[in-house]
Steps between C-alpha positions, in 0.01 A plus 500: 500500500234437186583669229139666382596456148492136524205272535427189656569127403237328246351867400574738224400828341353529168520821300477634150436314200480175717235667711278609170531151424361301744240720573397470101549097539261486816278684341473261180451222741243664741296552161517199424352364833244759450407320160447191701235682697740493833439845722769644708539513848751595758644380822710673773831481493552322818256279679512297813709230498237210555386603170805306326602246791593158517165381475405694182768329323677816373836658575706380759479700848905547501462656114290752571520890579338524960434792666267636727264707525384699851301277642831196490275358147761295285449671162692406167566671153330262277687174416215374280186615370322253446373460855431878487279460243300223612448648820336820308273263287448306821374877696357635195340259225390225763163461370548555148416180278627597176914450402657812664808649296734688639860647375751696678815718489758408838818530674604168681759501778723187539851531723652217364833396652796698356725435242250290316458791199088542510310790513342594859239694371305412143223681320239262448172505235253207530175367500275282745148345398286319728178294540633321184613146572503386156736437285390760235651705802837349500505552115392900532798535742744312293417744192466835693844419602641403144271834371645736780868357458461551097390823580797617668707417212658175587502259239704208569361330823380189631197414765572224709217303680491287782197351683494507896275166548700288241821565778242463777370205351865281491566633838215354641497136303823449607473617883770704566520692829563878537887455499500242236271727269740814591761310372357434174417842428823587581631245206289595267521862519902414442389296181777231655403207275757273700344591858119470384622118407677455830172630650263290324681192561494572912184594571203271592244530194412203259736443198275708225467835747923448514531481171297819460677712770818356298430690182317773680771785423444374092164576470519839297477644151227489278155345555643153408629507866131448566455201322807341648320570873226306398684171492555527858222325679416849744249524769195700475611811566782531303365337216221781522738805489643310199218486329405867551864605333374285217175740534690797510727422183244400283360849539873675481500349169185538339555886628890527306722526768629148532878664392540701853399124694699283684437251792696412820292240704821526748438877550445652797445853679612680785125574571297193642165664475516369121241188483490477115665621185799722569759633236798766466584683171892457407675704269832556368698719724324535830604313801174458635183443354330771339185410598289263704163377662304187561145395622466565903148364616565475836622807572222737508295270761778615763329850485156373488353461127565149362538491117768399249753750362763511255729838404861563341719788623771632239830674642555799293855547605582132371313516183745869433823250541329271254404757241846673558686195426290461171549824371117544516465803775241750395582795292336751716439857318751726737509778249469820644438891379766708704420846548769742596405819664562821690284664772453768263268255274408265746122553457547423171723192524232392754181531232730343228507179751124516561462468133687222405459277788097560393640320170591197715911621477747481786647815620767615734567853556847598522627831690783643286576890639818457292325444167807219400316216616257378197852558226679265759235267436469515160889454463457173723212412265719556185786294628754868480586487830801348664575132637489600847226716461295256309563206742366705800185653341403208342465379877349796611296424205376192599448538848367842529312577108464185358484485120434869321266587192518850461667824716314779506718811640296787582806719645590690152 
C-alpha cells in the first residue's frame, strides 16, 4: 500500500524559505527577459504527443509522461517546450515580419529511467526569438542567458558552445552511414580520446578528415580552439559554422563577457532540431546544466511558418543546487509581525493587521485564548528557554513563522 506521505521518484516538495526563494530568483530573471523586450506567454501543460515526436527531434517517445484522453488521443505532460512554443508562434504570429520575442515560466516532465538521480519534473524560465537569422541573434541569446543567470545570483559559471553544422559538416566529408555516425556520437559524448583514434583510423574518409575526427574530443576551451579548427582543410559547410563562431566571439568580446566563454566543437545535444550555435551553462555544483538553448530553424516549418529561431531555457531547480553550493542563495526578507489575540479583541487584532500590511509588513495572526503564547515567544526569542524547548520551536519556527520582527500581544 502507498504511503500518502511519500511522493514519487524524480519529484519533490518545496516549502518555506526555499519556496520564497525561488520564486524571488524567477522573478529577477523574468525581469530581466522583460528588459530584453521578450513578452510572456503560456502553454498547456500537456499537449499531444506528435507535438514532441521523433520527427521533431525532441524527447524520446519512451521518456516521456502518455495518457489519454476520451476520445483514445495520446497526450503527454510536456517533455520540452520548445516545440510548444513554436507551435504557438507558428498559430499565432504567422504573418508577423518583425523579430517576435517571447519568454516564459514552465514545468517540464521527463520520466527518466530510475536510479539515475535527475529530477522528473523542472521549473523552467526562457526565452525564444524568431524571424531573426542573424547572428546579432545568436549574440542577444548568448547574453540574455549570461544576464538572466547573473541575475539569479550565480557567479561562478561557464557557457559552453557548440555549433550543429561544424559536426554535420565532418560527418558528411567523410561519409559515414547512420550506424557509423551513431557510433561516433556515442565516442564523443564519452570524451574516449583512445576510441575516437581507433575510429578515425577505420573508417573510410581521406587522411586530413581522419586526422580531424582524431582530435575531435580536444577541440574545447577558449576561442584559441577556433584557430586550431582552421588548420583543418573543412568542407563548406563546416568551415561556414566556423566562421560564424568566429562572428559570434568577436561580438562576446567587444560586449565584456568573454570570461563566462568556452568552446566544444565536439559538443553535442540530446535535441536534433539544433542547426546552428548551441551551448549549456556549467557551474560548480550542479549535475546538470543549469541552463541551455541553441538556434532551431527548421523547426517551426513543421507547424507551418518557416523562419529561423534561436531561445535558451534556464532550470531553476539546477541553478538553486548551484547557488546553494556557493553559499550565494538569496536572503529573502521572512520577517514577520506576530499578533497574539483573544476573541474578545479580535476586531481589533484584525484592524491592527489591516494597518501594517498597508505599510508593506508581513503579518500572521495568532489565536492565543490562553494569553501565554506571545511570553513563550519572546523567551524563545531571548534564548531563556530550555534545550529541548529551543530545538523544537526553532523548527516550528522555521517551518510554520519564519523569521520574527516584532510580537504584538493584544491579550493583556
Amino acid at each position: 500500500m502507498i504511503n500518502l506521505l511519500h511522493i514519487p521518484e524524480g519529484v519533490r516538495d518545496i516549502y518555506g524559505a526555499e519556496s520564497m526563494n525561488k520564486s524571488a530568483i524567477e522573478a529577477r530573471i523574468s525581469e530581466r527577459m522583460h528588459l530584453y523586450g521578450y513578452t510572456d506567454i503560456e502553454t498547456p501543460t500537456f499537449e499531444y504527443f506528435d507535438i514532441f515526436n521523433k520527427e521533431r527531434g525532441t524527447v524520446r517517445s519512451r521518456d516521456m509522461f502518455k495518457f489519454f484522453d476520451k476520445e483514445g488521443n495520446t497526450l503527454v505532460l510536456r517533455p520540452d517546450i520548445t516545440p510548444a512554443i513554436a507551435r504557438t508562434a507558428a498559430k499565432y504570429y504567422k504573418d508577423f515580419v518583425i523579430p517576435i520575442r517571447l519568454c516564459y515560466r514552465s514545468k517540464q516532465f521527463i520520466n527518466y529511467t530510475g536510479l539515475q538521480g535527475k529530477l522528473k519534473q523542472t521549473t523552467q524560465l526562457g526565452a525564444e526569438l524568431y524571424n531573426d537569422g542573424s547572428v546579432y541573434a545568436d549574440y542577444e541569446i548568448i547574453s540574455l542567458a549570461i544576464e538572466c543567470l547573473k541575475a539569479g545570483g550565480l557567479k561562478d559559471f561557464q557557457l559552453e558552445i557548440g555549433v550543429a553544422d561544424f559536426y554535420v559538416g565532418i560527418v558528411e566529408e567523410a561519409g559515414l552511414t547512420e550506424e557509423e555516425e551513431s557510433e561516433l556520437r556515442e565516442i564523443l559524448e564519452q570524451k574516449n580520446i583512445f576510441a575516437l583514434e581507433n575510429f578515425a583510423s577505420k573508417c573510410r574518409a581521406d587522411e586530413e578528415i581522419k586526422r580531424l575526427i582524431s582530435v575531435l574530443a580536444e577541440l574545447y576551451g577558449s576561442a584559441e580552439v577556433l584557430k586550431r579548427a582552421e588548420g583543418f582543410l573543412l568542407n563548406a559547410r563546416s568551415k561556414k559554422a566556423l566562421e560564424r563562431l568566429e562572428t559570434l566571439y568577436s561580438l562576446i568580446e567587444e560586449n565584456g563577457y568573454a570570461d563566462y566563454i568556452s568552446f566544444d566543437l565536439s559538443m553535442l545535444s540530446k535535441y536534433s532540431y539544433y542547426t546552428g550555435i548551441f551551448f549549456r551553462a556549467i557551474t560548480y555544483g550542479s549535475g546538470e546544466p543549469v541552463a541551455y538553448g541553441g538556434r532551431y530553424d527548421g523547426l517551426v516549418a513543421q507547424f507551418g511558418m518557416d523562419t529561423p529561431a534561436i531561445g535558451m531555457s534556464i532550470t531553476v531547480d539546477y541553478l538553486m543546487m548551484g547557488l546553494e553550493r556557493e553559499h550565494l542563495l538569496p536572503e529573502s526578507d521572512r520577517r514577520c509581525t506576530l499578533i497574539f489575540y483573544n476573541s474578545a479583541n479580535a476586531s481589533r487584532a484584525l484592524q491592527k493587521a489591516k494597518e501594517l500590511r498597508g505599510a508593506g509588513c508581513r503579518v500572521r495572526l495568532c489565536p492565543d485564548e490562553d494569553g501565554n503564547k506571545a511570553e513563550e515567544f519572546r523567551l524563545m526569542l531571548e534564548g531563556k528557554n530550555s534545550s529541548a524547548e529551543q530545538s523544537f520551536n526553532k523548527f516550528t519556527w522555521e517551518l510554520e513563522t519564519y523569521d520574527v520582527k516584532d510580537i504584538i500581544s493584544l491579550t493583556d
